[in-house]
Biopython code that builds the backbone (N, CA, C, O; Angstrom):
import numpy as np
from Bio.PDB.StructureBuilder import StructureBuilder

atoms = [
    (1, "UNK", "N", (2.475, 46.902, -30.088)),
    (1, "UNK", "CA", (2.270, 46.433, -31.427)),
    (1, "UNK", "C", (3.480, 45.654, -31.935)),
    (1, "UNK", "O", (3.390, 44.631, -32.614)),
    (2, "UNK", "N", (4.597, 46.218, -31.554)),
    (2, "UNK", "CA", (5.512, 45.783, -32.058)),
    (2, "UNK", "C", (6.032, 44.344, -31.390)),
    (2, "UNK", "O", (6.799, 43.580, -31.975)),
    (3, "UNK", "N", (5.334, 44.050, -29.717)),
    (3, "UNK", "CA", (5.203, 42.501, -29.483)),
    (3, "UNK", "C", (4.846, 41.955, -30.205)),
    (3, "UNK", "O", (5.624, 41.133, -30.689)),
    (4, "UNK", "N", (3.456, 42.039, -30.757)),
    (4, "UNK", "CA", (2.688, 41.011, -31.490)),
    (4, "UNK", "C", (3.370, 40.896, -32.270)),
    (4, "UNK", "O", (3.970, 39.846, -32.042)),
    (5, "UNK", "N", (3.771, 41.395, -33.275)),
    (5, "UNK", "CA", (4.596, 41.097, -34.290)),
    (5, "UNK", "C", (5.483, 40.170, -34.688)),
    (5, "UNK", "O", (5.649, 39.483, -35.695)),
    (6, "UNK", "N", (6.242, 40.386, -33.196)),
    (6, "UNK", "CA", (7.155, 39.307, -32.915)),
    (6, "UNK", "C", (6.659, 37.999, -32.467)),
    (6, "UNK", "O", (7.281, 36.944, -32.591)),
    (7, "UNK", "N", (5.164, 38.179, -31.785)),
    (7, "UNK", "CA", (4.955, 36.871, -31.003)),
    (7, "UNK", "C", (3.827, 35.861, -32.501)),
    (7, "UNK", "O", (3.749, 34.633, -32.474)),
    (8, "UNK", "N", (3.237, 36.569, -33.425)),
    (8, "UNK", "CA", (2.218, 36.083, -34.435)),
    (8, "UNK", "C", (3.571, 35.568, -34.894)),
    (8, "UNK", "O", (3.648, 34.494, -34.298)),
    (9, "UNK", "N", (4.495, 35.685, -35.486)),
    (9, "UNK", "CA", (4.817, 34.437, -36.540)),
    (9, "UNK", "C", (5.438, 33.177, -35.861)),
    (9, "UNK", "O", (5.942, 32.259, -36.507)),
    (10, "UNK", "N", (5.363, 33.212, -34.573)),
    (10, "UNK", "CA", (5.931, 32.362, -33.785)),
    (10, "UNK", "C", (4.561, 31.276, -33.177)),
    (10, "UNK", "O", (4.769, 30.168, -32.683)),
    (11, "UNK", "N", (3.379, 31.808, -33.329)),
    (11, "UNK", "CA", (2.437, 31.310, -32.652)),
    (11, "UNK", "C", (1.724, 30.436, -34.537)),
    (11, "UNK", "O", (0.796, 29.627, -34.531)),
    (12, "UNK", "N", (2.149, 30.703, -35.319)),
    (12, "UNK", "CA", (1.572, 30.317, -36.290)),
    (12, "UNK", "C", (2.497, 29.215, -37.367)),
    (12, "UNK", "O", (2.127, 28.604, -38.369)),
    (13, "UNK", "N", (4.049, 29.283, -36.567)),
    (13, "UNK", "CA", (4.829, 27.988, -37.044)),
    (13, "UNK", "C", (4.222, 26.916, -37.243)),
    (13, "UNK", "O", (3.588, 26.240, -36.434)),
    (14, "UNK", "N", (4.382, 26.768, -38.176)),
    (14, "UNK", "CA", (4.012, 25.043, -38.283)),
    (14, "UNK", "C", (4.503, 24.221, -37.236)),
    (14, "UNK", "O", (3.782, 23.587, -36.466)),
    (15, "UNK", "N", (5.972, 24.247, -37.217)),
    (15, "UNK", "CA", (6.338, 23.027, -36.020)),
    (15, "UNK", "C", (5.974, 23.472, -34.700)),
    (15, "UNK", "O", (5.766, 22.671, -33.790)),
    (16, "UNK", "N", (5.875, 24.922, -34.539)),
    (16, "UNK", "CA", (5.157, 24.971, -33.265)),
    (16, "UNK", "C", (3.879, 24.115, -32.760)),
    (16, "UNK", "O", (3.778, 23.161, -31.988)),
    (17, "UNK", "N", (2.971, 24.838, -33.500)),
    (17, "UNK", "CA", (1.799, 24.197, -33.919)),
    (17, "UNK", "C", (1.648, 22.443, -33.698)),
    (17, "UNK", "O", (1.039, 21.926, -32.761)),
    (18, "UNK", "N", (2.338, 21.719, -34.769)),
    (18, "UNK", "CA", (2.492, 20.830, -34.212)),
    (18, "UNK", "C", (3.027, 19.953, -33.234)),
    (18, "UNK", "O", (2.600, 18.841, -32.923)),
    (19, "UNK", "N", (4.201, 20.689, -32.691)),
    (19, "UNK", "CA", (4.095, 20.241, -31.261)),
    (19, "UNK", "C", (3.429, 20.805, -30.413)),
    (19, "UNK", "O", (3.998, 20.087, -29.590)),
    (20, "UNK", "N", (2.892, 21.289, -29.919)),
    (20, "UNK", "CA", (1.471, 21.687, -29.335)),
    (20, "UNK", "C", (0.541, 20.626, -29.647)),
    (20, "UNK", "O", (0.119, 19.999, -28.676)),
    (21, "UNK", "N", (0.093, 20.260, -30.895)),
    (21, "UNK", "CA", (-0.482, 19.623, -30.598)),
    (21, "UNK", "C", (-0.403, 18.114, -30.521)),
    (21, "UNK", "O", (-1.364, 17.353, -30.409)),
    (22, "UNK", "N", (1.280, 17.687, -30.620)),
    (22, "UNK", "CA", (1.697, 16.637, -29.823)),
    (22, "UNK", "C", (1.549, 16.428, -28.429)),
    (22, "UNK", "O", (0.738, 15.731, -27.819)),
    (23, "UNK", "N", (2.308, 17.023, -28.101)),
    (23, "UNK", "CA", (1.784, 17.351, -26.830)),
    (23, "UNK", "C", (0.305, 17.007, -26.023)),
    (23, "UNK", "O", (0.002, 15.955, -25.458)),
    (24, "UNK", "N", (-0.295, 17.931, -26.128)),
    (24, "UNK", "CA", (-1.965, 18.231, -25.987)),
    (24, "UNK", "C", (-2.594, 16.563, -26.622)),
    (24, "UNK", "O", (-3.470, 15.917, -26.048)),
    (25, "UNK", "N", (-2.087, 16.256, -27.547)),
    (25, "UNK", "CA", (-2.701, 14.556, -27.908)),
    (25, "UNK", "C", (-1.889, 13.937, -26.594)),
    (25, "UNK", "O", (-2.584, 13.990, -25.580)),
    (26, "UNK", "N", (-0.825, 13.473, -26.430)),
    (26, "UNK", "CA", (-0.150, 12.718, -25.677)),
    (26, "UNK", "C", (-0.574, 13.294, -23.744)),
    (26, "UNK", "O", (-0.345, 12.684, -22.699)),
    (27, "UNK", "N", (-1.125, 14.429, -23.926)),
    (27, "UNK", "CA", (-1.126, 14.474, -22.564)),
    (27, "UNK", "C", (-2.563, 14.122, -21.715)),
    (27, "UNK", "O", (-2.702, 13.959, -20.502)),
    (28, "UNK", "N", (-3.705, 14.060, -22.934)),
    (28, "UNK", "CA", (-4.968, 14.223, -22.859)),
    (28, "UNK", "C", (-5.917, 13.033, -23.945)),
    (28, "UNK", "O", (-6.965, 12.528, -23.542)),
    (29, "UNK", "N", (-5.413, 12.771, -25.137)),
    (29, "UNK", "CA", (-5.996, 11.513, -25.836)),
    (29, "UNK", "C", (-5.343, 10.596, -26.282)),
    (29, "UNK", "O", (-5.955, 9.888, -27.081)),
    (30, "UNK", "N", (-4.179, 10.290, -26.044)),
    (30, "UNK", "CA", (-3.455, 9.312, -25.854)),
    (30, "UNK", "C", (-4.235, 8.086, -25.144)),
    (30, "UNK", "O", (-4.950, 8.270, -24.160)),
    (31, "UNK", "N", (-4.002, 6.646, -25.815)),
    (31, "UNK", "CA", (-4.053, 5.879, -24.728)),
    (31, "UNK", "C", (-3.821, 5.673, -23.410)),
    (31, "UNK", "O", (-4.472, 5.384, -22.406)),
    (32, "UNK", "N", (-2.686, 5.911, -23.714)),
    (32, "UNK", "CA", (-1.361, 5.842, -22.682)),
    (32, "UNK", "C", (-1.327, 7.478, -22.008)),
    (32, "UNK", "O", (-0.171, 7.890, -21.910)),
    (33, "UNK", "N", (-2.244, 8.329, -21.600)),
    (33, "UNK", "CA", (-2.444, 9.642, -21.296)),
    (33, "UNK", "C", (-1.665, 9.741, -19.911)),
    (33, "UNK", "O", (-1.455, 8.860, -19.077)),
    (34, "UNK", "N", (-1.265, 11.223, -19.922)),
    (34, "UNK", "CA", (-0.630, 10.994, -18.353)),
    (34, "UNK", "C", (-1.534, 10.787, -17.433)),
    (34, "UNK", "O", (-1.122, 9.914, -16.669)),
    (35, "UNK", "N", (-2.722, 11.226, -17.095)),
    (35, "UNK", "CA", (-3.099, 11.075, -16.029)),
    (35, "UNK", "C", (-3.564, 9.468, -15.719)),
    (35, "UNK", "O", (-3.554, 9.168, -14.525)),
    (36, "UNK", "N", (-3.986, 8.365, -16.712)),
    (36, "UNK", "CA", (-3.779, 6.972, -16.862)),
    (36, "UNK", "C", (-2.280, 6.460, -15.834)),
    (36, "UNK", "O", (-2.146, 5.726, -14.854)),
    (37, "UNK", "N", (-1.404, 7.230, -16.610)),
    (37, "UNK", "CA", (0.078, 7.003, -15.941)),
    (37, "UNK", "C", (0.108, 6.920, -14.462)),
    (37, "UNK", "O", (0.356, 5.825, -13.956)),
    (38, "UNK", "N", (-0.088, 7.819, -13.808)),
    (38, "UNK", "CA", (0.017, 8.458, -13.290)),
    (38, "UNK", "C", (-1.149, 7.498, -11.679)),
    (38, "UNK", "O", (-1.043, 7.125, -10.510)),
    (39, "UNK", "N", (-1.817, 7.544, -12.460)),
    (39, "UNK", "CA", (-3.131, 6.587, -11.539)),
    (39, "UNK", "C", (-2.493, 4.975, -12.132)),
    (39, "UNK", "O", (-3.070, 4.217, -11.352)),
    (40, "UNK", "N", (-1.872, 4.318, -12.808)),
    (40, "UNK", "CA", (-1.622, 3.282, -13.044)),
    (40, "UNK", "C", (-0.160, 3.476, -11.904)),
    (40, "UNK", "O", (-0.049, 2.570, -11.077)),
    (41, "UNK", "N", (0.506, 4.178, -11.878)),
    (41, "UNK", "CA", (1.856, 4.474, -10.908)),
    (41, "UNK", "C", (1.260, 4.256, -9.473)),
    (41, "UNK", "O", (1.887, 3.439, -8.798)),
    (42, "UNK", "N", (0.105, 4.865, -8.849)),
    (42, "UNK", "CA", (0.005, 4.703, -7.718)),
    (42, "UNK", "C", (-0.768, 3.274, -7.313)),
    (42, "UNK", "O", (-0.819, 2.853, -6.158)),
    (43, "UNK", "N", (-1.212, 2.772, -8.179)),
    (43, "UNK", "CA", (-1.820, 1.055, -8.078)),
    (43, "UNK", "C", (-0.726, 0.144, -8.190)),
    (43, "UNK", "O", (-0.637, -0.893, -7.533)),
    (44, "UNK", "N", (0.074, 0.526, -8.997)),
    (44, "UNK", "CA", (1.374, -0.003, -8.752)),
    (44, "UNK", "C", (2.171, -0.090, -7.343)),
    (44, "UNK", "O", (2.444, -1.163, -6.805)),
    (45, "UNK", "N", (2.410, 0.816, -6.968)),
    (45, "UNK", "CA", (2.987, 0.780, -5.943)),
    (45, "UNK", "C", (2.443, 0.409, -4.448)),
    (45, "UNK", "O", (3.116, 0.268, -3.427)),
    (46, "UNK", "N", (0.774, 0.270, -4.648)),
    (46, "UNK", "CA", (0.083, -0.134, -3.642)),
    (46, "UNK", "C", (0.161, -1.875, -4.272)),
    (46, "UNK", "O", (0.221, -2.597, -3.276)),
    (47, "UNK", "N", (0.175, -2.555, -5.297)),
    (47, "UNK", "CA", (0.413, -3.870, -5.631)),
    (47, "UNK", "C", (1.829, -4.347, -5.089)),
    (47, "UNK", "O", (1.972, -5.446, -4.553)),
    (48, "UNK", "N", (3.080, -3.248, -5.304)),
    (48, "UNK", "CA", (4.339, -3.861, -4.579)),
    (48, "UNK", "C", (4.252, -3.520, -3.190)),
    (48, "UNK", "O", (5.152, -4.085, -2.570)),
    (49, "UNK", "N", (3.616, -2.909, -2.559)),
    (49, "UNK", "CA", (2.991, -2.665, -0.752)),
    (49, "UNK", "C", (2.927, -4.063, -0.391)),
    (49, "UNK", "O", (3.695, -4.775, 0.257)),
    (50, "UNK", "N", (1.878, -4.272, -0.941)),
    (50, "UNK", "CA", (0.865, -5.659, -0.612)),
    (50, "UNK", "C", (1.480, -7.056, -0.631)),
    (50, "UNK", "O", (1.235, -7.970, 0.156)),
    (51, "UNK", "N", (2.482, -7.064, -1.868)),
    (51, "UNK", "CA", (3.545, -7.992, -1.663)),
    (51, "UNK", "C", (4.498, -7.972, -0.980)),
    (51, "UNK", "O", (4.867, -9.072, -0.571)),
    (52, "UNK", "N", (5.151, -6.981, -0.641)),
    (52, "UNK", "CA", (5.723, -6.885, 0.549)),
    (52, "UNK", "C", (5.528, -7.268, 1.378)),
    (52, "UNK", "O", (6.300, -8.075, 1.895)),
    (53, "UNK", "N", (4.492, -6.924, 1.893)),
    (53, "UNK", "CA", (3.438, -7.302, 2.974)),
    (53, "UNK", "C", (3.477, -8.886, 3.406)),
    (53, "UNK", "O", (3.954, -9.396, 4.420)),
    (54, "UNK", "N", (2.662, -9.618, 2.040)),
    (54, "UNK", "CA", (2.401, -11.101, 1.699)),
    (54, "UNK", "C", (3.621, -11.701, 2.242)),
    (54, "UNK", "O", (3.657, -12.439, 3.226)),
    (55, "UNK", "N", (4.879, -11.233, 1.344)),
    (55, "UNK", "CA", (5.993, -11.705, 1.573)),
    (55, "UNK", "C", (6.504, -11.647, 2.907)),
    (55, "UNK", "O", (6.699, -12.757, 3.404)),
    (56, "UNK", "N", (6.665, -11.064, 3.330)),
    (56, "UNK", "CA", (6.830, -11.525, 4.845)),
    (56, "UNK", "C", (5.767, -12.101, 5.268)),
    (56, "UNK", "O", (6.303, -12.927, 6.007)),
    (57, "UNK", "N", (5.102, -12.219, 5.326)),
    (57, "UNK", "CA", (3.752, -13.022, 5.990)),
    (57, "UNK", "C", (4.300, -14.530, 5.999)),
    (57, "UNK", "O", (4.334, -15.225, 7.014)),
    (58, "UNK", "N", (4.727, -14.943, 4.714)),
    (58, "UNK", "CA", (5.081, -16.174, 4.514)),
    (58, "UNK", "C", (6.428, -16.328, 5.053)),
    (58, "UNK", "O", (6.744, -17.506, 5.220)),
    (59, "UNK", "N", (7.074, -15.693, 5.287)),
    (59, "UNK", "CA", (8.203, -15.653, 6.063)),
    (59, "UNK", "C", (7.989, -16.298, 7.360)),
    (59, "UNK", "O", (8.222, -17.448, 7.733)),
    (60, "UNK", "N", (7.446, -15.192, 8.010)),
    (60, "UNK", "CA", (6.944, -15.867, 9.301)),
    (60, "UNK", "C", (6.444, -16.790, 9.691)),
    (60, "UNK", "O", (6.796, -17.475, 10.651)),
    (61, "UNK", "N", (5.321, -16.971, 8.819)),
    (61, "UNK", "CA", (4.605, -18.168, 8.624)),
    (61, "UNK", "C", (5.212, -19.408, 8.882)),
    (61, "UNK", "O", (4.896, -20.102, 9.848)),
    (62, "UNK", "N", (6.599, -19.904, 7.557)),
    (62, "UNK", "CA", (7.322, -20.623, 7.342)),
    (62, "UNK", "C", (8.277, -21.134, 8.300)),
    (62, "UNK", "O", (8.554, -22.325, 8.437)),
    (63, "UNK", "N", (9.051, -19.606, 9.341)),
    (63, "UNK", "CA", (9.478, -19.875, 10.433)),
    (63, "UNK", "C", (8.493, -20.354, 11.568)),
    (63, "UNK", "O", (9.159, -20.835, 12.485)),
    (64, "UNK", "N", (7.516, -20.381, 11.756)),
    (64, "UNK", "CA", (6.354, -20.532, 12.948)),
    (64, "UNK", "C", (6.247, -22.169, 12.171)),
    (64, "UNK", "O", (5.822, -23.133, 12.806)),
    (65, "UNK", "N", (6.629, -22.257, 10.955)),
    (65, "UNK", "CA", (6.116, -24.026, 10.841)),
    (65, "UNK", "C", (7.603, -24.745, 11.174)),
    (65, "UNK", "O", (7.743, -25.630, 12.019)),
    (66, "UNK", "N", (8.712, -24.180, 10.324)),
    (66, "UNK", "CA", (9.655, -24.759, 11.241)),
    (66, "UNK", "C", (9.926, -24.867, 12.549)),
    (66, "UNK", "O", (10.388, -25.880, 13.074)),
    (67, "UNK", "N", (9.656, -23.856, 13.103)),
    (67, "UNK", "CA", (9.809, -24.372, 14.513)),
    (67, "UNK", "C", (8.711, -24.972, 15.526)),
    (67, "UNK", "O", (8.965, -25.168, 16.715)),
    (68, "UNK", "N", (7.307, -25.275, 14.857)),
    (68, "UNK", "CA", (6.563, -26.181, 15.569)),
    (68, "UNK", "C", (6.727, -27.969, 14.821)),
    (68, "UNK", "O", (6.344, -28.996, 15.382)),
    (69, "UNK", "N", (7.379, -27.881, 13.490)),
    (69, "UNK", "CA", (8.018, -29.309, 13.283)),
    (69, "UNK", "C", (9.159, -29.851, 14.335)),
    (69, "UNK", "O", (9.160, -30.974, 14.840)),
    (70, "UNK", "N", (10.094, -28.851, 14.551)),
    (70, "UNK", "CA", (11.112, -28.885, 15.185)),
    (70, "UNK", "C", (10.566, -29.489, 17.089)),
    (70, "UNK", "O", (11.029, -30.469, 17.673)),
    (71, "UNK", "N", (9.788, -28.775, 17.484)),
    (71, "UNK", "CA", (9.641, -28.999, 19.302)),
    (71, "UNK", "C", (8.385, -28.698, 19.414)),
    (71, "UNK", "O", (7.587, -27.779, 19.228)),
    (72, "UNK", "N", (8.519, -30.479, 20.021)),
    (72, "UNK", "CA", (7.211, -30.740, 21.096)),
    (72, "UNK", "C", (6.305, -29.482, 21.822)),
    (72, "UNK", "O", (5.093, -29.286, 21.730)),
    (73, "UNK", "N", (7.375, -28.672, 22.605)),
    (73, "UNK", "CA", (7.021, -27.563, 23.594)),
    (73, "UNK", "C", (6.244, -26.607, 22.448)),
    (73, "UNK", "O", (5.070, -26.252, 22.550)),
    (74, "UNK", "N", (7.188, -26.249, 21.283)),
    (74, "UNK", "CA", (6.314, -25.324, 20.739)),
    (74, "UNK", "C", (5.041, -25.190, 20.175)),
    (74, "UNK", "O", (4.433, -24.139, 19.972)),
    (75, "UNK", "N", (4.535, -26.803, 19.842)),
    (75, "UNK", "CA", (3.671, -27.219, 18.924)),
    (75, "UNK", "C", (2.007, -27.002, 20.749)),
    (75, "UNK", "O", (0.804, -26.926, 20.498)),
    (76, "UNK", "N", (2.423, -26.977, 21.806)),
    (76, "UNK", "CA", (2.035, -26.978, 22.709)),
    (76, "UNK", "C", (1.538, -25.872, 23.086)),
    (76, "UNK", "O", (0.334, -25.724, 23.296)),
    (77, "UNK", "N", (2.477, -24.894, 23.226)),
    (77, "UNK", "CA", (2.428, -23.478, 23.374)),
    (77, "UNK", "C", (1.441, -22.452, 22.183)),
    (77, "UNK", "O", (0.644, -21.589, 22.551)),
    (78, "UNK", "N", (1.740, -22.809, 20.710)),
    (78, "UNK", "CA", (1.016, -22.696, 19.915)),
    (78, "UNK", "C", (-0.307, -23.678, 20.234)),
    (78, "UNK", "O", (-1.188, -23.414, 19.416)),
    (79, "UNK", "N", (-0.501, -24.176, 20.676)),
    (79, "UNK", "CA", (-2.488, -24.821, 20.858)),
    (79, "UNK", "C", (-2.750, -24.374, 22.091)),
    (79, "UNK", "O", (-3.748, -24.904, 22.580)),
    (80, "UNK", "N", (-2.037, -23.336, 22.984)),
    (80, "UNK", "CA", (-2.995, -23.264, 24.171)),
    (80, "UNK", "C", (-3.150, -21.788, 24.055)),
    (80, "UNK", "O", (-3.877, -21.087, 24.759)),
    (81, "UNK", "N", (-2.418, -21.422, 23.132)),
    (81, "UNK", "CA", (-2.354, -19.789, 22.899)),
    (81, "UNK", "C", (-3.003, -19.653, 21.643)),
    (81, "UNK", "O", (-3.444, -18.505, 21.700)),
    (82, "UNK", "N", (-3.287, -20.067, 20.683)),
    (82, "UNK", "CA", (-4.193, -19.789, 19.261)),
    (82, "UNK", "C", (-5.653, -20.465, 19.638)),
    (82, "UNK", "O", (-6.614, -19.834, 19.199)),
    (83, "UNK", "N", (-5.910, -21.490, 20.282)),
    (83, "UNK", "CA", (-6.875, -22.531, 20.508)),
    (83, "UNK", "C", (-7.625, -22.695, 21.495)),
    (83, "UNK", "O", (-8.757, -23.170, 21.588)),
    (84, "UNK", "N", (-6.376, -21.940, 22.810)),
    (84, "UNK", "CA", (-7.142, -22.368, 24.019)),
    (84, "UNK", "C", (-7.512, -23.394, 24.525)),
    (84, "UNK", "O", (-8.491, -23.542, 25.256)),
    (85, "UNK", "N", (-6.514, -24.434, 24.060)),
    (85, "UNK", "CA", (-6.571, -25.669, 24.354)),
    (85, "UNK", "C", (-5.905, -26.118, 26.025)),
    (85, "UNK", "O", (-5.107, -25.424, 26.655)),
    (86, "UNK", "N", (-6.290, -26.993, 26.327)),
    (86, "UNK", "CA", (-5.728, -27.059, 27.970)),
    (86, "UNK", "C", (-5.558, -28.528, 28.308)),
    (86, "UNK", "O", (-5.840, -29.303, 27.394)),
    (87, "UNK", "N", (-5.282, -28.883, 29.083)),
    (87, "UNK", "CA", (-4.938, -30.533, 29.663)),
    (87, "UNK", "C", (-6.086, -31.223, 30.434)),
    (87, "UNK", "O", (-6.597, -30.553, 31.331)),
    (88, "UNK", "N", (-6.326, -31.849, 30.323)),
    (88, "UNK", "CA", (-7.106, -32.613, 31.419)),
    (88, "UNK", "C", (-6.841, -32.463, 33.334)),
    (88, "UNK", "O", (-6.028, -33.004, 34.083)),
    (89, "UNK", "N", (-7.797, -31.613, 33.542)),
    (89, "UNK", "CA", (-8.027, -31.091, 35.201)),
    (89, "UNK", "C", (-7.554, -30.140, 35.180)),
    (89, "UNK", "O", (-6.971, -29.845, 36.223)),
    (90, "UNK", "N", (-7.505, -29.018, 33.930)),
    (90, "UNK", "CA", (-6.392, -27.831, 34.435)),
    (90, "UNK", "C", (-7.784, -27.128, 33.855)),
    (90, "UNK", "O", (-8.573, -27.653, 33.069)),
    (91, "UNK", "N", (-7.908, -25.452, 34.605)),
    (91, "UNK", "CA", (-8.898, -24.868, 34.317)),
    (91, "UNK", "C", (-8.069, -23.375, 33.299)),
    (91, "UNK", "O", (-6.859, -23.153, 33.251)),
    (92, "UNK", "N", (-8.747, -22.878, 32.871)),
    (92, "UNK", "CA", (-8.352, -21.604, 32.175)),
    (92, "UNK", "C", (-8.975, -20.664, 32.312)),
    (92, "UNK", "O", (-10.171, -20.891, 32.128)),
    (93, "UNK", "N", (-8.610, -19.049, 32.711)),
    (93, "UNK", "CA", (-8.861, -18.064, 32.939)),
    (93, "UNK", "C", (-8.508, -16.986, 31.729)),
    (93, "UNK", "O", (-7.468, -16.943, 31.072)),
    (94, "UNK", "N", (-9.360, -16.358, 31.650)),
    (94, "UNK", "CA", (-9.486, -15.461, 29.984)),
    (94, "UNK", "C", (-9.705, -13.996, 30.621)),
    (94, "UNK", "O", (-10.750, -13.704, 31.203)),
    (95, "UNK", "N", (-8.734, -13.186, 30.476)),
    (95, "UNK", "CA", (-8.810, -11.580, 31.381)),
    (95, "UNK", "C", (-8.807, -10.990, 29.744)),
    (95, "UNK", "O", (-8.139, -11.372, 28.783)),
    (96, "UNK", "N", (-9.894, -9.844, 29.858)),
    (96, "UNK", "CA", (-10.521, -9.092, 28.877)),
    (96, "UNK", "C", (-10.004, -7.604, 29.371)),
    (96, "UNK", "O", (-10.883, -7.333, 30.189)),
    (97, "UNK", "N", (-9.530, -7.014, 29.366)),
    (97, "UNK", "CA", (-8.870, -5.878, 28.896)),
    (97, "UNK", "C", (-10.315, -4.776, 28.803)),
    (97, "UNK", "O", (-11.007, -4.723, 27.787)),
    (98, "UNK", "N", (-10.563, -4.041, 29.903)),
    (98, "UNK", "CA", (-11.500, -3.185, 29.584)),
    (98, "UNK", "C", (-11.206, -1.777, 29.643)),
    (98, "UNK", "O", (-12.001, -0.933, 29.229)),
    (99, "UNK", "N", (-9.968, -1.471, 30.201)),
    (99, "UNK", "CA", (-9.646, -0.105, 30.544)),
    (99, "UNK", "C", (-9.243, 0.462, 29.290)),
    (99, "UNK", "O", (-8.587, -0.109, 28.419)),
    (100, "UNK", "N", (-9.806, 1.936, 29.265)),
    (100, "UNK", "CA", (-9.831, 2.616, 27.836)),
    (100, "UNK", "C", (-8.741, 3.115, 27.830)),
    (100, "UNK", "O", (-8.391, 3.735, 28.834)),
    (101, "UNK", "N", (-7.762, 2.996, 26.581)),
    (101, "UNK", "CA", (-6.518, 3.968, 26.563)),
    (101, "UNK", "C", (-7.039, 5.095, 26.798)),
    (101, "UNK", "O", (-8.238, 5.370, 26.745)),
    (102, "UNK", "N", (-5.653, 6.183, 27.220)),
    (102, "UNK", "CA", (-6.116, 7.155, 27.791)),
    (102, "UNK", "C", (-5.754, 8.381, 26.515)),
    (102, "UNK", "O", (-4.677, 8.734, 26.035)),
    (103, "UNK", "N", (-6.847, 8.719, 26.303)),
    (103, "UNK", "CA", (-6.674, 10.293, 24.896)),
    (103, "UNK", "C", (-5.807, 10.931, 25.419)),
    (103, "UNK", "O", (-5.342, 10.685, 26.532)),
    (104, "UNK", "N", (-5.478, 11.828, 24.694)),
    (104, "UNK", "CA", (-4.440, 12.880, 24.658)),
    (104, "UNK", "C", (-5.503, 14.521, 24.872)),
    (104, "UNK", "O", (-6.702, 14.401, 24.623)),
    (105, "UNK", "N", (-5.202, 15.338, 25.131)),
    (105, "UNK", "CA", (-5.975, 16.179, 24.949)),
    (105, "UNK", "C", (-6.147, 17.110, 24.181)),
    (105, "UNK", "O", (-6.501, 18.264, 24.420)),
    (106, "UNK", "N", (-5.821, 16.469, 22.960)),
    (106, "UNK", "CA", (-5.977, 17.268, 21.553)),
    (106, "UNK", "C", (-7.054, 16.169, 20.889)),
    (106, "UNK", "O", (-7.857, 16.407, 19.987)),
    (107, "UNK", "N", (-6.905, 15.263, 21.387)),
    (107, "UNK", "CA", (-8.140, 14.050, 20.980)),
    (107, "UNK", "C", (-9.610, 14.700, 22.001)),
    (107, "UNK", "O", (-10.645, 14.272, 21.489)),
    (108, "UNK", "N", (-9.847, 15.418, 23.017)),
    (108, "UNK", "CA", (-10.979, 15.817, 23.735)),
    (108, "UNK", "C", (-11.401, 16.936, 22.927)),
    (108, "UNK", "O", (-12.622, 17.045, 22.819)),
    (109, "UNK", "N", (-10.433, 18.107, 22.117)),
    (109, "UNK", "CA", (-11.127, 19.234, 22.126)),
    (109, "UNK", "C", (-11.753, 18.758, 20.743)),
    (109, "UNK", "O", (-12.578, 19.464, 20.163)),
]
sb = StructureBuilder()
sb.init_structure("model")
sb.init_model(0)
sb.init_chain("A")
sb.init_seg("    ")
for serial, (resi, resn, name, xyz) in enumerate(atoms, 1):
    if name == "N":
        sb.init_residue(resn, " ", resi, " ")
    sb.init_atom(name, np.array(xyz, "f"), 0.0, 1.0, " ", f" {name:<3s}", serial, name[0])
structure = sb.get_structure()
């Protein structure tokens, strides 16, 4: 009995009270709610992934154009390897890869 006592005028503060139900607004009807946050945080960080990503892409990219501006040989090598392009009287052979990697045997059970 003598808990309650102590715990009722504490549960019936005003400023308690209202922070509680600051709180409880900001965590749940807020615009800006955490769980919004929270799911806006992980789209975020899959948007700076992706640029990451992009960004080097163009990196490479950029180097693969400089150096087929740069040499004859490369601009060559790039069309017989992206294109399959070939010379006049030369034949080309295309090997297809059929053997199955081999599982592990935690991949069988």
């Amino acid at each position: 009995m003598q808990v309650l006592k102590k715990i009722f005028p504490i549960l019936f503060n005003r400023y308690f009270l209202v922070s509680v139900g600051f709180i409880v607004w900001m965590l749940f009807f807020d615009q800006r709610d955490y769980f919004q946050q929270k799911e806006r945080t992980g789209e975020l960080q899959k948007v700076e992934a992706a640029k990451k990503y992009y960004t080097d892409e163009i990196e490479k990219t950029k180097k693969q154009l400089s150096n087929l501006q740069s040499s004859a040989f490369a601009i060559e090598k790039f069309a017989r390897e992206r294109y399959l392009l070939k010379r006049e009287g030369e034949e080309v052979f295309l090997f297809e890869d059929t053997a199955k990697p081999a599982t592990s045997t935690a991949e069988k059970k």
